[in-house]
C-alpha distance (Angstrom), angle and dihedral (degrees) to the residues before:
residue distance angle dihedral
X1 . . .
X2 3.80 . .
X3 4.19 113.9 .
X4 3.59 106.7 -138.0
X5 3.67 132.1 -152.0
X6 3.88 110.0 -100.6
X7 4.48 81.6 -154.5
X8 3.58 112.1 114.5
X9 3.73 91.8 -153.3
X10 3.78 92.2 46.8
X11 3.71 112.0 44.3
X12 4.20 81.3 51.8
X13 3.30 84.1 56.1
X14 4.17 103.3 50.0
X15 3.88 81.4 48.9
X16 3.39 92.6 64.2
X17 3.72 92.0 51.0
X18 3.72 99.5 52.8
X19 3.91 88.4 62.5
X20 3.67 97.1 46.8
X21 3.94 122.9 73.6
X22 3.76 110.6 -106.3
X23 3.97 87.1 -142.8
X24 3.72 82.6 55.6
X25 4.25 98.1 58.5
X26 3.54 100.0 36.6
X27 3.64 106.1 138.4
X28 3.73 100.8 21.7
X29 3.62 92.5 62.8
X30 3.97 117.7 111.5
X31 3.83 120.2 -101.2
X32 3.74 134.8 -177.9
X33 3.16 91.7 -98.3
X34 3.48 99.7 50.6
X35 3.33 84.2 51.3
X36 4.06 95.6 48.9
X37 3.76 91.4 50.2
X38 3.75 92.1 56.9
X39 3.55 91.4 45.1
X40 3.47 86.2 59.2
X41 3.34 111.4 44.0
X42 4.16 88.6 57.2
X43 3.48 98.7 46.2
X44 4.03 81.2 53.5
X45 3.12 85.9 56.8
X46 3.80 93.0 51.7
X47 3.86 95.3 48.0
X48 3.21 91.9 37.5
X49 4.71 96.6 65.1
X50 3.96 85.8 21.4
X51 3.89 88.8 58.2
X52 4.27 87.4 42.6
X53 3.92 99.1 49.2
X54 3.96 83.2 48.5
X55 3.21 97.4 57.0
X56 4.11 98.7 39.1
X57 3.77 88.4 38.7
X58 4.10 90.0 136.2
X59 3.19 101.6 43.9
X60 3.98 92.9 43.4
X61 3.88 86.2 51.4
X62 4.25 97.9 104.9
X63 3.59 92.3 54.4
X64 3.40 108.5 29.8
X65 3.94 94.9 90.1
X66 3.93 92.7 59.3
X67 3.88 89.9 40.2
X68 3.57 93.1 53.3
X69 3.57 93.2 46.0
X70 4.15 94.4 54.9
X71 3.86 91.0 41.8
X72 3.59 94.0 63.1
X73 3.79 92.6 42.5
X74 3.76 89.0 44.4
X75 3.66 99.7 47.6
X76 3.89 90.3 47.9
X77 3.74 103.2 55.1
X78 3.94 83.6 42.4
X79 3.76 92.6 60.2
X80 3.83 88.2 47.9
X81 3.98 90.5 51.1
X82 3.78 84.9 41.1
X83 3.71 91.9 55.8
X84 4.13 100.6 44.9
X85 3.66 102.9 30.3
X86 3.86 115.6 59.8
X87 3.69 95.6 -178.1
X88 3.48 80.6 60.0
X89 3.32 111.1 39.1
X90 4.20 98.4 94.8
X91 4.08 89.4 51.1
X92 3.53 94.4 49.4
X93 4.07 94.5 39.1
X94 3.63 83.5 61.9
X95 3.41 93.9 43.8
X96 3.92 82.2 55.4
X97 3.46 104.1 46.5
X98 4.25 89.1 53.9
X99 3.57 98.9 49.4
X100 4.44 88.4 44.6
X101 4.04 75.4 61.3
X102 3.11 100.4 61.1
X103 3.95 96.2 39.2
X104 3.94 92.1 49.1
X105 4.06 86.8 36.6
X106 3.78 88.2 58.0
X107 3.35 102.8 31.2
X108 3.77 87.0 47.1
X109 3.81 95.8 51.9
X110 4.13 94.2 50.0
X111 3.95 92.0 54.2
X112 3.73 89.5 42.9
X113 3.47 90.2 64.2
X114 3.89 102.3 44.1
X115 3.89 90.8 40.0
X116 4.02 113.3 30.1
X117 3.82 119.1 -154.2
X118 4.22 88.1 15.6
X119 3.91 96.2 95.9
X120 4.34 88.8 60.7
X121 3.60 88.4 46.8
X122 3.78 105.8 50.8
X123 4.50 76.4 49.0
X124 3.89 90.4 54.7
X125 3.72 96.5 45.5
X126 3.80 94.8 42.7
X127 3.64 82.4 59.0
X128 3.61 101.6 48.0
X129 3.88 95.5 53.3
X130 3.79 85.6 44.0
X131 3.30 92.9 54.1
X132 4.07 98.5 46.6
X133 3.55 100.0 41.5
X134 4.17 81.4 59.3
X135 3.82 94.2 51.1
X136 4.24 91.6 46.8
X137 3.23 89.1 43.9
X138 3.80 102.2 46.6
X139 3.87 88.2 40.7
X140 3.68 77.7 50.4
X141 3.81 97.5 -124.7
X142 3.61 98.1 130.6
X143 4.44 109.1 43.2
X144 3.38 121.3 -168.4
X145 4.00 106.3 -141.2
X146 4.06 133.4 -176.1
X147 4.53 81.6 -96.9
X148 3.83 83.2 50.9
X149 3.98 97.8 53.3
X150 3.32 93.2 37.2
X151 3.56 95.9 53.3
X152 3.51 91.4 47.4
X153 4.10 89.9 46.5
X154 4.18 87.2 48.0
X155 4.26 94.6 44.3
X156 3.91 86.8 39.3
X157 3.57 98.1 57.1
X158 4.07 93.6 37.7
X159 3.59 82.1 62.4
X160 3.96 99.7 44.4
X161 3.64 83.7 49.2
X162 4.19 99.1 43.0
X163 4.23 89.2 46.7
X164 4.16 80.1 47.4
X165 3.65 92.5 62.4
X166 3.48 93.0 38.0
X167 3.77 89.4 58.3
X168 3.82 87.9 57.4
X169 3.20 108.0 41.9
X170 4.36 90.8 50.0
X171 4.19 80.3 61.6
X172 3.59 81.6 71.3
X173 3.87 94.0 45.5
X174 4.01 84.8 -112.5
X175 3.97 116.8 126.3
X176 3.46 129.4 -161.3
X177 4.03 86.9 -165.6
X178 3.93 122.3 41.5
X179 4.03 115.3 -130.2
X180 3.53 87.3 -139.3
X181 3.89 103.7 50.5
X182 4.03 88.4 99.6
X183 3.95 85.4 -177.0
X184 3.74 106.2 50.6
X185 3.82 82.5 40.0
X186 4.04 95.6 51.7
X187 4.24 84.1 45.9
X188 3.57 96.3 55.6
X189 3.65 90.7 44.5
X190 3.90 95.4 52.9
X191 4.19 85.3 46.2
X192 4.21 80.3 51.6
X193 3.70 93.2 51.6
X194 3.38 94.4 43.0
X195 4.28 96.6 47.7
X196 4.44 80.0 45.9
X197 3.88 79.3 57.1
X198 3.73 98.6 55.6
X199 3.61 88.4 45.9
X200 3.61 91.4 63.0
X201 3.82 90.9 49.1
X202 3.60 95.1 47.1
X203 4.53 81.1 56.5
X204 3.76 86.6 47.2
X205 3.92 92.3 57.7
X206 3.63 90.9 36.0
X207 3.96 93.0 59.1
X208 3.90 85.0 49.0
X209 3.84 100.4 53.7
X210 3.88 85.6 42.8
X211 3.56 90.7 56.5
X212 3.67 95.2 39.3
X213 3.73 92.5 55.2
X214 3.78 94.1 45.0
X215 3.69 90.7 -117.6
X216 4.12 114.6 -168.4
X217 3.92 111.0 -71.9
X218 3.98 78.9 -126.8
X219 3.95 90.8 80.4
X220 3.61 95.3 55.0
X221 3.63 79.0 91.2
X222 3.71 94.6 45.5
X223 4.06 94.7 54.6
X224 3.93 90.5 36.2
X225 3.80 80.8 63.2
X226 3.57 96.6 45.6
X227 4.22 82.0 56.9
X228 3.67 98.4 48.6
X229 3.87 87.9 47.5
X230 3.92 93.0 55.1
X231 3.69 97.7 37.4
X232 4.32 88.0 50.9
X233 3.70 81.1 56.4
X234 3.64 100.4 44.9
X235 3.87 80.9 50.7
X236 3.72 101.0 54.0
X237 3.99 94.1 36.5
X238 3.96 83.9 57.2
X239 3.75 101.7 40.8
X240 4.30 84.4 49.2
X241 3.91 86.2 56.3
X242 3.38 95.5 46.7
X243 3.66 83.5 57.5
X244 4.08 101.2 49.4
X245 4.26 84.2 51.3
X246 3.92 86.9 48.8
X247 4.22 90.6 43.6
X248 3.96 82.8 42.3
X249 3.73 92.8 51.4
X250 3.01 103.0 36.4
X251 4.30 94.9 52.5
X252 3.79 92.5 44.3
């Protein structure tokens, strides 16, 4: 029985390839390294304003508020247009990766200054759990199956829906989770790091199945995006734990 890809973007995409002629596409088909390049060039983009608003954090300070504010609403609807439009989707991937730097550049620069040191760590270890969760799953120790998406689909939205709530009920001052429980807080952030994790995995064996079917060369962009968008939230999900062991620490 064939395992299909629960992406929207993708499965369109291997359609399209089962009625064209393989002979046909050759050449304009994506590739790892298609895909690698991509991946590259946007998260170049990322370092590249992150590592700016870090280093002009002070004199960035006045606007930084208002900046931060249109970056996030920016970079949202872009993912959305990124998603549903492919003619669109290497604009608005750009689009993306420049307003991520300026979130992660700002956010970034603020815990810099509380915690020292913390900001090049969170970088490191993003890296390192990037980087092994590629070599198991290229050396195909860890698989990513139809249970394994859709128990990361099923856990994913549980927790979309439980942080939902949450939201709610704290407009009533009432909170399911207590700021000050360091060790429930330092759980659920290890369970976030590791669901941020089997996003990236889920990317991995997206790319593959792309490049197995000889999807368009056009949605190298598409699943580069789906990698930056993981790997940001490996990134933030690390730097907050980072945090909880400093609070932690720091209060014992």
């Amino acid at each position: 029985m064939e395992l299909r890809s629960k992406n929207p973007v993708l499965t369109r995409a291997e359609s399209e390839v089962r009625g064209t002629s393989r002979a046909y596409i050759t050449g304009t088909t994506a590739t790892f390294g298609g895909i690698a390049i991509k991946s590259g060039i946007l998260l170049a983009i990322i370092f590249g304003i992150s590592l700016y608003i870090f280093m002009n954090i002070e004199t960035l300070a006045p606007i930084l508020g208002p900046m931060l504010t249109a970056a996030l609403a920016i970079g949202f609807i872009s993912v959305l247009v990124a998603t549903l439009s492919r003619s669109a989707t290497p604009v608005f991937t750009i689009i993306y990766a420049i307003c991520e730097g300026v979130a992660l550049g700002t956010l970034s620069a603020i815990v810099e200054l509380a915690y020292p040191g913390i900001v090049f760590g969170a970088i490191v270890i993003t890296f390192i759990i990037f980087g092994f969760l590629l070599v198991m799953y290229s050396t195909g120790v860890f698989k990513v199956g139809l249970g394994f998406r859709k128990f990361f689909l099923t856990a994913l939205i549980s927790i979309l829906f439980f942080y939902f709530i949450e939201w709610i009920l704290s407009l009533f001052h009432i909170y399911i989770i207590n700021p000050n429980n360091l060790g429930l807080l330092l759980v659920i952030s290890v369970i976030m790091v590791i669901m941020a994790s089997f996003s990236l995995m889920i990317d991995f064996d997206d790319c593959r199945r792309a490049v197995d079917y000889g999807t368009p060369k056009n949605y190298e962009w598409y699943l580069s995006l789906g990698l930056l968008v993981s790997l940001v939230w490996l990134y933030t999900e690390v730097l907050r734990l980072l945090l909880i062991i400093a609070r932690y620490t720091r209060d014992r």
